[in-house]
N, C-alpha and C positions, 0 to 999 in steps of 0.2 A: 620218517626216522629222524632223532634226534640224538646228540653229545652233549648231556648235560655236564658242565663243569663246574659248579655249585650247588649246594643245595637249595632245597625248595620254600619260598617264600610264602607265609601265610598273609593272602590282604584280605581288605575288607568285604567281600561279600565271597570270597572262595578261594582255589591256588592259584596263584602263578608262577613260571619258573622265572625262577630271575639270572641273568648271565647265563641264558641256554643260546646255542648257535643250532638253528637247523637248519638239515639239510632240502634245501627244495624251496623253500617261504623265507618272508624277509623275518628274520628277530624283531620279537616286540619287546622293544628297548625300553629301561624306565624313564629316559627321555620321555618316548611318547607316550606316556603311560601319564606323566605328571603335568604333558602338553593337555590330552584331551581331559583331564581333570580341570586344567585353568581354562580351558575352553566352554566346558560347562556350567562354571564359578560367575563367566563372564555373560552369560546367555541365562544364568538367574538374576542377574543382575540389570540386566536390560530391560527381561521379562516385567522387573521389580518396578522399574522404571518408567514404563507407558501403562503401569497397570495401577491408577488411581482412585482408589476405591471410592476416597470421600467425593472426588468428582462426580463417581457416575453415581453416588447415593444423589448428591445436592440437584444429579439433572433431570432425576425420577421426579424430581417434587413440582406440580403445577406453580406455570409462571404466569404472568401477566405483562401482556404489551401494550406502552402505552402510546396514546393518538398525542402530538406536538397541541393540542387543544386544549389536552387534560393537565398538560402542567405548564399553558400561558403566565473491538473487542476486535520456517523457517530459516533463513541469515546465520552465519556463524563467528565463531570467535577467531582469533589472532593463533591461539593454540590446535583451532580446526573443530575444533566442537561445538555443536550446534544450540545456540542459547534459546531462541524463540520459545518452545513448550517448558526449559523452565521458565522463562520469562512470568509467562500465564500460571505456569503452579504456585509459584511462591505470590503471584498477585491472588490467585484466589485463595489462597492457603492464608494470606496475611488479614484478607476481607471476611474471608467466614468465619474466621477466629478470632475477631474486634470484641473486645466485649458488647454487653446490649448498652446504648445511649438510656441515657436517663435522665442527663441533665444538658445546660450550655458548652460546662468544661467538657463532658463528654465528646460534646459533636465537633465543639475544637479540636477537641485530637483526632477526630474522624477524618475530620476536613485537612489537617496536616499530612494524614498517613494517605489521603485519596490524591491528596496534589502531588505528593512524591512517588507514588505509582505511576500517575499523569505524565509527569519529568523523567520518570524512567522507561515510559516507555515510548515516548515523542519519536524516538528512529524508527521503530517498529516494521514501517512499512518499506524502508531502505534496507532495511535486513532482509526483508520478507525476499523485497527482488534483486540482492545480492546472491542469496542463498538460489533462488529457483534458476536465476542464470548459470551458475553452476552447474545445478544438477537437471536442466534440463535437455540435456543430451540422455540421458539416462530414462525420461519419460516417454511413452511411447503414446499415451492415449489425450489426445489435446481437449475431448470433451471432459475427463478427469480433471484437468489443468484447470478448466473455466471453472466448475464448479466446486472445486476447492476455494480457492485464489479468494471466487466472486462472497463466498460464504465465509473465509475469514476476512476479509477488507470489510466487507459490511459489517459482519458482528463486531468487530473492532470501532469501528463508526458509529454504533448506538451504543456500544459503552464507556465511551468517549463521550456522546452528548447527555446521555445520562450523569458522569460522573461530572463535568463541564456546568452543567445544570445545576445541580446541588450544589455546589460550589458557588457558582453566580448568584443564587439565592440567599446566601450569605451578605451581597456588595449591593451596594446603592449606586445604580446605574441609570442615567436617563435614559428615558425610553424602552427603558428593557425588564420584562420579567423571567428573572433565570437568563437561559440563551438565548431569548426571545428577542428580536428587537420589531417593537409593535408599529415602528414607525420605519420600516426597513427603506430603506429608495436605492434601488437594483443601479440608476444612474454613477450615484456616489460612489457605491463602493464598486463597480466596476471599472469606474477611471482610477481611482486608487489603484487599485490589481492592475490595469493597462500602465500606470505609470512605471511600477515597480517591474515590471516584467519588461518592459522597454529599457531601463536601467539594464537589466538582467542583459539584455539584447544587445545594449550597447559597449558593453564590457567584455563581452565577448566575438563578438563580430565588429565594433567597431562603426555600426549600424546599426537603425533602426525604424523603420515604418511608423509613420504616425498614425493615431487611433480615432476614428470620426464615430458620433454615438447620434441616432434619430428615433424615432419612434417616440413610443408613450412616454417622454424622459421625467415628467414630473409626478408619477405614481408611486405612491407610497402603499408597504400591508406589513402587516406582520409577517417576519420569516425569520427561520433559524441562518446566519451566513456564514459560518463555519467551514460547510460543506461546499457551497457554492463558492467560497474564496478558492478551496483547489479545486473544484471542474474548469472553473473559468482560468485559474491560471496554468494549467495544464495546455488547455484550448489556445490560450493566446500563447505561448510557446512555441505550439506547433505550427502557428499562422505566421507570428513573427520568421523566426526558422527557416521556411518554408518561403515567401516574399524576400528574405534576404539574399539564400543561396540562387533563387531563380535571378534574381535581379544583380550579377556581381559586378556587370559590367556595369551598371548605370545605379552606382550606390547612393547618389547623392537627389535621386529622384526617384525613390522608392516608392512605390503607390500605395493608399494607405490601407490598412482595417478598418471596415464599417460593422459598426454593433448595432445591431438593430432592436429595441426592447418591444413585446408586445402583451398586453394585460389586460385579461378576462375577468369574468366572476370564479371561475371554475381555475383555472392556471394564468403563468406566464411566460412567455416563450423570447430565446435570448437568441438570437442569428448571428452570427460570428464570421463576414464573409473577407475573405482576403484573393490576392492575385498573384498566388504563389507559384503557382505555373500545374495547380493539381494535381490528383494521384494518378497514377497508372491504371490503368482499367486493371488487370492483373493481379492489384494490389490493394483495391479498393473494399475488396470482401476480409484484408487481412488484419488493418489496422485497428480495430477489435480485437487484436489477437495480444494476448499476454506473451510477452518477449519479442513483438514483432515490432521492430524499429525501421526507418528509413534512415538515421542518424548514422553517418559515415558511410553512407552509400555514394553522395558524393565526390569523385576521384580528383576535382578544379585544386591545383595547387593553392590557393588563395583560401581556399577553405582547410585544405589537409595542413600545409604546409605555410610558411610567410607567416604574418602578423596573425592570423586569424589562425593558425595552427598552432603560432604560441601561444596564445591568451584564451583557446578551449582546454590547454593541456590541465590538469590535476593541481600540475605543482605552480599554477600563476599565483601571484600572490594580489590581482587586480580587487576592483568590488565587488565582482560575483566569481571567483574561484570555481571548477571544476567544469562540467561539461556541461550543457545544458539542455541534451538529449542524450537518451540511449537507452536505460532501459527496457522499453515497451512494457512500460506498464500505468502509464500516464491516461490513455485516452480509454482501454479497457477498465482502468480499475475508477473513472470518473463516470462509465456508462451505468457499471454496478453502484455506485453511487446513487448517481439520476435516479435508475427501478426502486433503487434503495426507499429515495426520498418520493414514490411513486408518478416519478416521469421517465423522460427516457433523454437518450444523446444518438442522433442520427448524423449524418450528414452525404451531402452532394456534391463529387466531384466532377469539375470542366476542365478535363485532361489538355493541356495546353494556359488555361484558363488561371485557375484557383478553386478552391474550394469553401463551400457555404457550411458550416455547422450548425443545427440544430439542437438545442435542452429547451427543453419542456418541462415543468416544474407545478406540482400542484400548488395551491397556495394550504394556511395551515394553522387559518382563524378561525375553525373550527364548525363554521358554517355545512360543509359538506365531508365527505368520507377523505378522510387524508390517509400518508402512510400511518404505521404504528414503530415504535420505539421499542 
């Protein structure tokens, strides 16, 4: 039973009363009446949103992958909204809508608009593990989590060496066709990457482990180093890191990194061994894990706190500024890499000890079956 005390409104698909009170049920107010309206405004809009048509026409269309022989891809905003997948519409929206080349001046502006995509989207992967640290209390299935993660970092990765390629195909470069460099020596550029990360080391710790290299040191092949610049800088991070904290007491005789290089017909294999005092057994299944850090599990004032607590903090204003672990996503998202680039990243821990790392790498002069792009 009801007291109407107005009359009856006519809306859009039938009656309603409007300023009725009943007896028994709650009033349906035109409050909520205009609430679940911008409710459903908001949920076509969304709908509107993840539902990209010309994406999923362009992904019906057969592609081609190519072999590195043949030519010798969400973080949030300040306002809380999530930029990542626009990120990717408007890059693909701006690439499929280029007009067709025809001429030089054409593919100058190709090569203009592919390098400011390039520039905008260089954070990419700092969004990626800003945003998942977030929202990974919210995710319940961690086999989801790998093959997400491992399937945008990669495809991020060959669209990056693709677009990287075309580009350097433009520039007169010794030794190098495209991203290629035919004359690569795994020696060179990984004391380069050991210096800079020892820098990085020492700016923040205050310390640093010197870095010993043995094996095949004078072998040269063609290889894309791109990629291999962050697995390997990733890898020594966490060795450096790792030798520093184990060693707090005896800073000034840290023992060193041994890089071991090894080269086949078929691959080459890079050993990364340090004496950082090892993983935990416990934990040695985890560090593979996206979001799984050891970074501030150390409680040693000297580390949290004192010099080395000031100069890990965000707001230092040293040579290398902010933190130089934490994530967890440095040594997983370098594994997916490695499969990437059809090898892998293993590694051996001596609990007490240090730990030996493993990357395996095919080679990519086209002799035998490599990855594909």
């Amino acid at each position: 039973m009801f007291v109407c005390r107005t009359t009856r409104v006519r809306v859009a698909t039938g009656w309603r009363l409007k300023g009725c009170a009943f007896h028994g049920s709650k009033p349906y107010s035109d409050d909520a009446y205009y609430e679940q309206k911008e409710i459903r405004q908001r949920m076509k809009c969304i709908t509107h949103f993840y539902n990209q048509s010309a994406i999923d026409h362009t992904i019906n269309k057969p592609s081609v992958r190519l072999t590195p022989g043949a030519i010798l891809y969400a973080g949030k905003n300040q306002d809380g909204t999530h930029i990542l997948h626009e990120m990717y519409i408007r890059a693909f929206n701006i690439l499929s809508e280029f007009p067709i080349i025809h001429n030089f001046e054409d593919d100058q502006n190709y090569c203009v608009t592919l390098r400011k995509l390039l520039d905008d989207h260089k954070d990419v992967v700092s969004l990626l593990a800003e945003g998942f640290c977030e929202s990974r209390k919210h995710i319940k299935d961690d086999s989801l989590i790998k093959i997400f993660l491992d399937k945008t970092l990669t495809s991020r990765l060959g669209i990056r060496l693709l677009a990287e390629h075309h580009l350097a195909m433009h520039e007169e470069k010794a030794n190098h066709v495209g991203i290629i460099n035919v004359n690569y020596s795994p020696q060179k550029h990984i004391e380069k990457k050991a210096e800079f990360v020892r820098n990085v080391c020492l700016a923040k710790y205050g310390a640093a482990p010197n870095v010993r290299m043995n094996g095949h040191l004078n072998v040269t092949f063609p290889y894309i180093a791109p990629p291999l610049e962050y697995i390997m800088g990733e890898i020594l991070k966490n060795s450096m890191r790792a030798t520093v904290e184990s060693h707090l007491d005896n800073l000034n005789h840290l023992p060193d990194i041994v890089i071991t290089i090894s080269n086949n017909d078929t691959d080459f294999v890079i050993r990364v061994s340090d004496r950082g005092g090892g993983i935990p057994v416990d934990l040695v299944q985890k560090v593979f894990d996206y979001s799984f850090t050891t970074s501030g599990t150390l409680t040693d004032d000297r580390v949290s706190g004192g010099l080395f607590g000031t100069i890990t903090q965000s707001n230092f204003t040293g040579p290398a500024p902010g933190l130089m672990a934490g994530y967890g996503f440095g040594l997983p998202c370098s594994r997916a890499f490695a499969h990437y680039l059809g090898g892998n990243l293993t590694l051996e821990s001596l609990q007490g000890i240090g730990t030996d790392v493993y990357l395996r790498l095919r080679h990519v002069d086209g002799k035998r079956e490599s990855f594909r792009i």
